[in-house]
N, C-alpha and C positions, 0 to 999 in steps of 0.2 A: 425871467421865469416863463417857462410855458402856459400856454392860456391853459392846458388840460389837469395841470396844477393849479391853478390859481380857481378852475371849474370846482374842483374838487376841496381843493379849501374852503371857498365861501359853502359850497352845497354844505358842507361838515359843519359847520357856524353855524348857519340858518338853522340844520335840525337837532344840533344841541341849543339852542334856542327854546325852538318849539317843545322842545320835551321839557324845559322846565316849566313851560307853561301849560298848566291842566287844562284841560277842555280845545286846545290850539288847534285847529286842522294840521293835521300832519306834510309835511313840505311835498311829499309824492303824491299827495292828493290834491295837489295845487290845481285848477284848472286849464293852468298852460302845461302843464305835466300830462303831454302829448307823445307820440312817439312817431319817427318820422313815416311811417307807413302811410299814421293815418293823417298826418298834415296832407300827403302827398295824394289824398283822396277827397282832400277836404273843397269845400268850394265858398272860400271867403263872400263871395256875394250873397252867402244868407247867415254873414255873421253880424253883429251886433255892431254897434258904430265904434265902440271903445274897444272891444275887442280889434276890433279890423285897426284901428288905429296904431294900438300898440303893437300887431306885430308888423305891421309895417314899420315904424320906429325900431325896434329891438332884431329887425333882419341880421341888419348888419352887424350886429354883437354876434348873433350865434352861428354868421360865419366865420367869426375867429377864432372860434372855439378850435379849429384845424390849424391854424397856427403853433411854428414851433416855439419859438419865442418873439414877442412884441417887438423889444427894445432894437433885434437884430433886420429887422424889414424897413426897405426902404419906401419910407411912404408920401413920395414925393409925388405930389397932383392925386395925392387923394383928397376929393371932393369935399370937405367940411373943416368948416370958419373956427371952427374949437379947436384945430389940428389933429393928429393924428392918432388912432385909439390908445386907449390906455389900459390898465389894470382894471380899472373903474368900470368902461365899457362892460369887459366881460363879468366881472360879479355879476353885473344888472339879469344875466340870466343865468347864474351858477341852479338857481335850484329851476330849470325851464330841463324836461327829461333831454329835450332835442339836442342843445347845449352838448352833454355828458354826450350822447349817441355819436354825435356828429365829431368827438375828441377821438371815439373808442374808432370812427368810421370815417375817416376824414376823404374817401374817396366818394360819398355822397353831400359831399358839398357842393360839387357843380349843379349836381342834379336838385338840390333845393335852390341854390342861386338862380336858376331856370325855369321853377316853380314861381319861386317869386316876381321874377320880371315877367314874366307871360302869364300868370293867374293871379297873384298876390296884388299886386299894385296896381295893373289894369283895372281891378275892382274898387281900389280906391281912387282911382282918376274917373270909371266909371261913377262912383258917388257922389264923388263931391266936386269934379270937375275939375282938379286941381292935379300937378305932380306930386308926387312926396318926395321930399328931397332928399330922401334916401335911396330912392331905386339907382341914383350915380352908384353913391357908394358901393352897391351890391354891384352896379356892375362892373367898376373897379377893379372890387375882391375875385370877380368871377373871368376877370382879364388876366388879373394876375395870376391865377390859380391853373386857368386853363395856358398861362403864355409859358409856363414852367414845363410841360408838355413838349417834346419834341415831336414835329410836322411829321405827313410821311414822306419821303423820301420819294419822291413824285419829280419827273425832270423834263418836262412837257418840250419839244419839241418848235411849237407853232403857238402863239396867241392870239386871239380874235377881239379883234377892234372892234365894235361896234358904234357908229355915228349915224346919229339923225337920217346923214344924207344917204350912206354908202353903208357898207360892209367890207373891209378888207382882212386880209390877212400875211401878218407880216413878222418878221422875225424878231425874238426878243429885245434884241442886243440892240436895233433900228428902233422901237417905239415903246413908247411906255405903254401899256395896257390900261382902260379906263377902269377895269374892275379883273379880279383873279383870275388864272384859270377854273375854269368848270371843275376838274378834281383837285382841288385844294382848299384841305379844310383849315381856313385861315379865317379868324377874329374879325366880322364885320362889324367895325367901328361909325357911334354915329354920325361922328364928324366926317367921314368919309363915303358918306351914300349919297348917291346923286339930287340933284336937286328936284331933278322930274319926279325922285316917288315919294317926297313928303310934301305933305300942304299944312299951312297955320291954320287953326281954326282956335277962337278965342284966344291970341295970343300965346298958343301952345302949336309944339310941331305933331302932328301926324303923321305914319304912313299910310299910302292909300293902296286900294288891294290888286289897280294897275302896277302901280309900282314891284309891288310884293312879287308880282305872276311872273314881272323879268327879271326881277331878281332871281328868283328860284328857277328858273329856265337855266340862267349865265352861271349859274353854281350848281347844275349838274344835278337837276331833278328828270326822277325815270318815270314815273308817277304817281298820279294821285288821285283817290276814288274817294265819293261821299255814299254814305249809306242813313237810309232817314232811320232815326232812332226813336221819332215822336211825334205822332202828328192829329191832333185833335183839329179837325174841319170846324166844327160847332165854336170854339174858341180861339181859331188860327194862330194853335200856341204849336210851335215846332223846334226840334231838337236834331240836329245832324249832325254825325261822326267824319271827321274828314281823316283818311291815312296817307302822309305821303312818302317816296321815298327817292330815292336817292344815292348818288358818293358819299354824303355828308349823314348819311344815316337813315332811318324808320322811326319817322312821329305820328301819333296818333291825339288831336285834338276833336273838343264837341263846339258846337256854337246852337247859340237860342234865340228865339224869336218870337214877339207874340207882339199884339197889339200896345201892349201897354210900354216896350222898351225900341221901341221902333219910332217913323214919323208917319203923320197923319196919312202920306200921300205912297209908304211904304206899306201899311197896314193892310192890304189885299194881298201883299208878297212875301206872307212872313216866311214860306216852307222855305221860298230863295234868297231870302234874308240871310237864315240860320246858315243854309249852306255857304255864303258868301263868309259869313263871320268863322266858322267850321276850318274853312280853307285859311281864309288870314290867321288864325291862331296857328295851325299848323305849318305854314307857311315859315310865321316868328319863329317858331321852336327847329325848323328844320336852316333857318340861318341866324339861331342863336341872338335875335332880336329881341330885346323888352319893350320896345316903342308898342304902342297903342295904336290900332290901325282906325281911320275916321271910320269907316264901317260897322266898327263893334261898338262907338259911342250911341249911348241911347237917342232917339230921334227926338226934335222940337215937338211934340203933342201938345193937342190943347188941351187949356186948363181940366181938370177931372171936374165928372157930376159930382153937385152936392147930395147931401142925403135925401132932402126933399128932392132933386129932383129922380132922386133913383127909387122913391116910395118907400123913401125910410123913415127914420126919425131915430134921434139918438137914446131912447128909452130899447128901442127895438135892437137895435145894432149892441147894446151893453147887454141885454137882456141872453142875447145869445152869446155873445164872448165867456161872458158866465156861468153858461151851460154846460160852455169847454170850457172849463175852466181857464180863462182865458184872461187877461188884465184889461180894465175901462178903457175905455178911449180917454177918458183924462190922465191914466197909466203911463201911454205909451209913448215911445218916441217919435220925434218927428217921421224920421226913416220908416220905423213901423206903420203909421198912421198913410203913408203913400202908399205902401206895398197892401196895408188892408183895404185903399179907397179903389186900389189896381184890382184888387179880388172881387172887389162888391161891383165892378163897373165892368170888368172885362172876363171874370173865369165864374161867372153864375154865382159869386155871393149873393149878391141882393135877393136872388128865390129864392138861396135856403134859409135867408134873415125871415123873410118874410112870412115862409112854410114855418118856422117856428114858430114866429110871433101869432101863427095862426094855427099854433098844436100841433106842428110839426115835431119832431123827433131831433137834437140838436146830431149834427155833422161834421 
């Protein structure tokens, strides 16, 4: 059975369900009952830990929703110890809007499998420092889906060697090439990137954004421009737009920077932070990379001020969460409780706590 059957089954289940149940939220008012527009606007790193979780988990389900039938794909070296998806998989998002869009729209699948590997899951590697074992899978689905794709018809002449020591140039038929030609938009695999542009850090591979520069040189980049998007001096929080372009296409990524996601000794450079990270993201998306470049990983900081020492105290700090209607510091989640200690230490909370603890007007 096709997954856009099986979408449409379960979705039908679920909301004769709910409708015999009074009072039930309605299945379209689900919270994940998103539409891919606005996924594709969204910026997971100011979602909530459970959110971000599941849809990193559930990716890979509502890329199959573009599948014609399960049973007939061979899904040999796809990445997961359960084996190969099932019926099951896709229920788990029959009532997810994206699901249904993506069955009706199966030509925007590459383009969320590329959302996901270069925004989706970077921010949970940014989080929690970990991979999620499912960004293979999506990039799997996104091998396969893009390998069904015929090449363009491109018959290059000359290929360029490139070694450490020399530069040659020599005929195809005499040498193998270390990397593609420049015009050809061919699947860079991660097993097959040189060793020079990734480095380990924590037991996890990176690439670095030397790396990234020759790569995207040797794959036939024309250029690529940053424009500052944001730039607050008083708080050295900065935001740059990187575009670049190319044979291989026109990407346009942002990268950010501020004190609080940088390292101690980076923290006077955050405008050339942003644009560094700006570039690496665009970089990914113009060679179809998910890897995580060491750059965009937030910096070693030292430990955050406590309340005391930033002239607060926890009556004062609740007192204004409140005001905005906002949850106690005993509410919130861990995640929350850094990103509020990051505001009160680095983007002028602690004045406006304090301007209201002292009859100030809540902000």
């Amino acid at each position: 059975m096709g997954a856009k059957a099986i979408l449409q089954r379960y979705a039908n289940q679920a909301r004769a369900r709910q409708a015999n149940r009074p009072g039930s939220r309605n299945i379209d008012g689900d919270n994940r009952a998103q539409s891919l527009s606005v996924i594709f606007q969204s910026e997971p790193g100011d979602w909530s830990d459970s959110r971000l979780r599941v849809w990193c988990h559930r990716m890979p389900h509502l890329l199959l929703a573009v599948s014609p039938d399960l049973t007939e794909i061979d899904w040999t070296g796809y990445p997961r110890e359960k084996g190969p998806p099932c019926e099951e998989d896709v229920s788990d998002v029959a009532h997810w809007t994206v699901a249904m869009q993506l069955a009706d729209q199966p030509h925007c699948m590459a383009r969320l499998a590329r959302w996901a590997l270069g925004v989706l899951y970077p921010s949970y590697e940014g989080r929690t420092g970990d991979v999620h074992p499912c960004r293979d899978r999506v990039q799997w689905l996104l091998d396969r889906a893009e390998g069904r794709q015929p090449a363009p018809d491109l018959k290059p002449t000359l290929t360029v060697v490139l070694d450490e020591s020399e530069t040659s140039v020599t005929e195809p038929a005499t040498a193998e090439p270390t990397l593609p030609t420049p015009n050809k938009r061919e699947i860079i695999r991660r097993e097959d990137l040189p060793a020079d542009t990734v480095v380990v850090f924590k037991g996890k591979k990176y690439l670095t954004h030397e790396g990234l520069l020759r790569l995207t040189h040797q794959y036939g980049v024309e250029s690529m421009k940053c424009e500052i998007f944001m730039w607050d001096p008083k708080t050295r929080s900065a935001a740059v737009i990187c575009t670049i372009k190319g044979v291989r296409g026109t990407y346009t990524e942002i990268g950010d920077a501020d004190p609080s996601n940088v390292s101690n000794g980076i923290a006077g450079a955050c405008l050339r932070m942003a644009a560094t990270r700006a570039e690496n993201r665009a970089m990914r998306l113009y060679l179809g990379l998910g890897m995580t470049t060491r750059e965009e990983l937030p910096g070693q900081r030292a430990a955050p001020k406590s309340l005391e020492e930033m002239g607060l105290t926890q009556q004062m700090v609740n007192a204004y969460l409140a005001a905005n209607n906002k949850r106690m510091l005993d509410q919130i989640t861990a995640h929350e409780r850094d990103r509020l200690y990051e505001w009160l230490e680095h983007k002028g909370g602690a004045d406006r706590v304090i301007a209201h603890a002292q009859g100030g007007q809540a902000a």
